[in-house]
N, C-alpha and C positions, 0 to 999 in steps of 0.2 A: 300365169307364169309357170315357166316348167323346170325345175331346179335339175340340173344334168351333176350327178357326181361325180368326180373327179379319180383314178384310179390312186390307191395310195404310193406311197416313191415306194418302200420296200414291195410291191406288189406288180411294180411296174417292170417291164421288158425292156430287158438293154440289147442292143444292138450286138452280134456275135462277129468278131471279127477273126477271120482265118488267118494266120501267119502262112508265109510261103513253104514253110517246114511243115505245118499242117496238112498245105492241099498238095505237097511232093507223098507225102506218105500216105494220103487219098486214092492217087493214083496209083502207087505201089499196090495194096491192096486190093485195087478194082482191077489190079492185074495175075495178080494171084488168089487164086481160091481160097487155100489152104490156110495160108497165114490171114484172110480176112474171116477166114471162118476162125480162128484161133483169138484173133481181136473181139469177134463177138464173141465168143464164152470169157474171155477176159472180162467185156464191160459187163457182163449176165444178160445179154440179150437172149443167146441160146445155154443151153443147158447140156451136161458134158457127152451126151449123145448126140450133139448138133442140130439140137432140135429145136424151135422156140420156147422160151423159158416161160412158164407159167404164169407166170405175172401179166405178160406181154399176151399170151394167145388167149383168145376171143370167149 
């Protein structure tokens, strides 16, 4: 018999749901460069030379 474990609840993935305010300012930003390059050094994706943050590059 093969016992399969179960993931635990805090460990488990919840469903991401977008608000329509979300994916208007999605596309705002897939429309401009600038200000999506200014949202990634906001979250620290990039770093303040526009470059990928350290963390993130390979």
């Amino acid at each position: 018999m093969e016992t399969v474990r179960k993931p635990d609840e805090h460990n488990r993935r919840k469903a991401v749901v977008l608000t329509d305010e979300m994916i208007q300012y999605a596309e705002e930003l897939k429309s401009d460069k600038q200000r999506a390059r200014a949202f990634l050094k906001k979250a620290g994706l990039l770093n303040k030379k526009g470059k990928l943050a350290k963390e993130y590059a390979a």
